[in-house]
N, C-alpha and C positions, 0 to 999 in steps of 0.2 A: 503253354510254355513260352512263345515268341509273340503272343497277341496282347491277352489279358495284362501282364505283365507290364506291358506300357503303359497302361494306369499311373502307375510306379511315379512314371516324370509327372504326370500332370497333377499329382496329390499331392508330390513335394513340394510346386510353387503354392498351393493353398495358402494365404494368410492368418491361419491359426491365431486365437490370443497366449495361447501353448504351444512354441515352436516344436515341441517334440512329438505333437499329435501329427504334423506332417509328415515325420520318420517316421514314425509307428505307423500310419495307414500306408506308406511307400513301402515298407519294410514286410508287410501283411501283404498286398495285394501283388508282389515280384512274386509270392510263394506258387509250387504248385497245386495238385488239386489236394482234398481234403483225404483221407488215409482213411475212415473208418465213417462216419454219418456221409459222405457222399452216396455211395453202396445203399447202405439204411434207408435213406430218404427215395433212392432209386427205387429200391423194393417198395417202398406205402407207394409210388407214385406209378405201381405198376409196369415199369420201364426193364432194360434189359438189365440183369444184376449180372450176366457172366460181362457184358461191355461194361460194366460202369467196375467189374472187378479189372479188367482190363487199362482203363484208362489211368485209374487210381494207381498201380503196380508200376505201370510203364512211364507217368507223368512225373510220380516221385524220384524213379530211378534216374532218369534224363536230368531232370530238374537240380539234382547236385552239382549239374556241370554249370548248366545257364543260369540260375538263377543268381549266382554272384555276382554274374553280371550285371543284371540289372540293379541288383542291390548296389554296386559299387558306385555303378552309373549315376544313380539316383541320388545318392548320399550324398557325393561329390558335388552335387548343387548346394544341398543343405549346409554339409559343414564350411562351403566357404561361405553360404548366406548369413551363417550364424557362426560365426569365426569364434566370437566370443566364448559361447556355449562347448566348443571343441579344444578349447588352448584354457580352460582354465585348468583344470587337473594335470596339466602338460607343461605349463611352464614353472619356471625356479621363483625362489621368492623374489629375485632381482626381479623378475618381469624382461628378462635380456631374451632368456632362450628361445629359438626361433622354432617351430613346428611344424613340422610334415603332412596335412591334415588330409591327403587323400584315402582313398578307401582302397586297399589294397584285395583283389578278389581271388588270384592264387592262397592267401594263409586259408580262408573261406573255405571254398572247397577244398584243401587237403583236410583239415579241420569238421567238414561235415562229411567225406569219406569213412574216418574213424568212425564218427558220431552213427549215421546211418546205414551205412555200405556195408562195412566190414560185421555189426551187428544181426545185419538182414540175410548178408551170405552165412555166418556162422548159424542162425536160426534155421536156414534151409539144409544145413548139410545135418544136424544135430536132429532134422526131424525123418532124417531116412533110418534111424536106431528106433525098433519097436517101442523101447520103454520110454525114451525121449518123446514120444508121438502118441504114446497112451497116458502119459503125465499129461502131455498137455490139453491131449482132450480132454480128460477128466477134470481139470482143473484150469481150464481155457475162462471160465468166468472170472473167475479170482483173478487169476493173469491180466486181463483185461481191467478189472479193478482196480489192481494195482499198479498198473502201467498210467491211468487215469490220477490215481490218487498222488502218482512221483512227479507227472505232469504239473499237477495244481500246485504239488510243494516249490514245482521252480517260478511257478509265475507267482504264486505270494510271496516270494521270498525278493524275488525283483518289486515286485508293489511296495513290499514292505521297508526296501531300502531308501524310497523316497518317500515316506509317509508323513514330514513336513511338508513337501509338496504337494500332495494329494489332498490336504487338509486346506489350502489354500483353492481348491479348485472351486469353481462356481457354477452353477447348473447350467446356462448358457451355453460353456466352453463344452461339457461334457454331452450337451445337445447336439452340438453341430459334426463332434465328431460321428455320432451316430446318423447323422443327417446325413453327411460325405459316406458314409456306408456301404449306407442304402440306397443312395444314388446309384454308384460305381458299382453296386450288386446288378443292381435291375440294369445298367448299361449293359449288363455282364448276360445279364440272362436274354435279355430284346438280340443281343448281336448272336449269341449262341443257338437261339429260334433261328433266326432267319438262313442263317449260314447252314443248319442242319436240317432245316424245313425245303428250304428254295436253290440253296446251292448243292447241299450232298444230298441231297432230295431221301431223307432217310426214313427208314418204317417206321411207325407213331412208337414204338417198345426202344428203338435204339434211340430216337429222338430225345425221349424225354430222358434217358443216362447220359446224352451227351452233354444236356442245357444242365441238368440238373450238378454234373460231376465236372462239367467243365468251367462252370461258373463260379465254384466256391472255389477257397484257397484255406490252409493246413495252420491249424494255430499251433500244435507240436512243431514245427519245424521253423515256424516263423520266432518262438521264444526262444526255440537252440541257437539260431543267428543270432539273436539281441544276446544271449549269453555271451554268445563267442566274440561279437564286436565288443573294443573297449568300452566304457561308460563317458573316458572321454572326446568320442567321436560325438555319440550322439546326445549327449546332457544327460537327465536324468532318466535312469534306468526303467523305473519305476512311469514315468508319466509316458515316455514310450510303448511303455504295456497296454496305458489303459486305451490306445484307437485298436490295437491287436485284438482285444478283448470284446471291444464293443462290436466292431468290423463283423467278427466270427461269430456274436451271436445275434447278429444282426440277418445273416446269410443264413443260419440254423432258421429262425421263426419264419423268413419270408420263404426259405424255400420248401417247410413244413406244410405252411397253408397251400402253396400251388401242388404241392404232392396230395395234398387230400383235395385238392380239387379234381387233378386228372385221375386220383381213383375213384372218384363217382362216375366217371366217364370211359363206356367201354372201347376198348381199344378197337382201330377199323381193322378190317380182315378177320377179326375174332370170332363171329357169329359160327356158329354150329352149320355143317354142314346135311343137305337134309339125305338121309339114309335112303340108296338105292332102293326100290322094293323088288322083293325076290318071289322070282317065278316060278307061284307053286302047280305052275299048272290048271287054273281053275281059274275062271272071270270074275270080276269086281261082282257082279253081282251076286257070281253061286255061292262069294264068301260071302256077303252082306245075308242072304238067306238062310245061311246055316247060322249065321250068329243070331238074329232072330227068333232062327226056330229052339233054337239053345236059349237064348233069352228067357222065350214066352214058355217052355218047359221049366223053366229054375222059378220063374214067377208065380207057376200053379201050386209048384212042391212047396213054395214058401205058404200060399195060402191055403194048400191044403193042412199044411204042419200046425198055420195060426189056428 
């Protein structure tokens, strides 16, 4: 929430040849942690799933307040580096009117209260009613489906609004975004090791929830901002999306592979502990004799039966 988040400044000043891939990875990595494959990827990775449910719940809730911050913070580099990009859709056709281009982070969070808050309390109150809580189990996949399927209609729909821009993009450009990624991903996960390995000194099960859940960041909440900021802050809507997009499945596939690596690898303290032996009264050896003599009795029945 106060660490990762600082990324934020240092992907703004990137020199893009697409100033708005700068926004887009600033705007992505201020977010907090990931809402639903954090969790997921925690479980294949063997890790604790009640702390990475913990982290996820408690990061996003926090995360309404500060994360404007940073967002604002950040911005406010951008749009005065790219003045231009921010005051076209804002000024008159004189070209007189003057513009306010800061990012204001109070409209922000009262704006993702609504959005998330109010949404999340009203889900929780609605599932202490039996039939509210037996709908949703029953039909908790679909839900999810479709919570997925409303997600992707708002990010094509932003793509789709700059799709002359999109069309002019060149493989180069949409390389490097994924390049910056992956960077600031593995930054993400090496600081997340070491702080949870050496300084919280954590058991190898909470270790890997925390690198794992602490490291990613939330593509649902990072396209509800870009909603909510105008278009003419940060330029085109649409080419904004595409670091958002790359970022997030960027942190999906690398954090996949290190998750099926630590599940080939058994967790320390896990070993079976070895079963007291219970005293039946008799020496190791009167038992080894009676098993024997039981042996070599079932051994004769068999050859006398062959």
């Amino acid at each position: 929430l106060f660490i990762t988040p600082c990324a934020s400044f240092a992907v703004i000043r990137i020199d893009f040849a697409i100033p708005e891939f700068a926004a887009g990875l600033a705007l992505f990595f201020a977010q907090a942690t990931t809402l639903s494959s954090g969790p997921i990827i925690t479980g294949q990775a063997k890790g604790n799933i009640a702390l990475a449910l913990l982290l996820t719940v408690t990061t996003n809730i926090i995360g309404v307040f500060t994360m404007p911050l940073f967002v604002s913070s950040s911005l406010d580099y951008y749009v005065e580096k790219n003045a231009d990009l921010s005051t076209n859709n804002q000024t008159s056709d004189s070209g007189e009117e003057e513009v306010d281009i800061k990012v204001d982070p109070v409209p922000i969070i009262i704006k993702l209260i609504f959005a998330i808050l109010i949404p999340l309390a009203v889900g929780k109150l609605l599932r202490n009613f039996a039939g509210v809580r037996t709908f949703a189990q029953k039909h908790g996949k679909k839900m999810k489906l479709l919570s997925s399927f409303l997600l992707a209609g708002i990010v094509w729909m932003k793509v789709s609004s700059s799709a002359d821009d999109l069309n002019s993009l060149d493989f180069l450009s949409i390389l490097s975004v994924f390049f910056a990624g992956m960077v600031v991903h593995i930054a993400f996960l090496i600081f997340n090791y070491v702080v949870s390995a050496y300084a919280m000194k954590l058991a190898q099960s909470e270790r890997r929830a925390v690198v794992i859940v602490a490291s990613q960041k939330t593509l649902p909440v990072a396209i509800t901002v870009l909603d909510i900021l105008p278009d003419s802050i940060l330029g085109s809507p649409g080419l904004v999306a595409v670091p958002i997009i790359a970022a997030h499945f960027v942190q999906i596939v690398l954090d996949a592979f290190i998750a099926a690596s630590w599940a080939e690898r058994p967790l320390q303290g896990t070993k079976e502990k070895e079963k007291p032996k219970i005293n039946t009264g008799s020496n190791d050896s009167e038992l080894d004799a009676t098993t024997d003599s039981t042996g070599s009795q079932t051994d004769r029945q068999e050859i006398a039966s062959a």
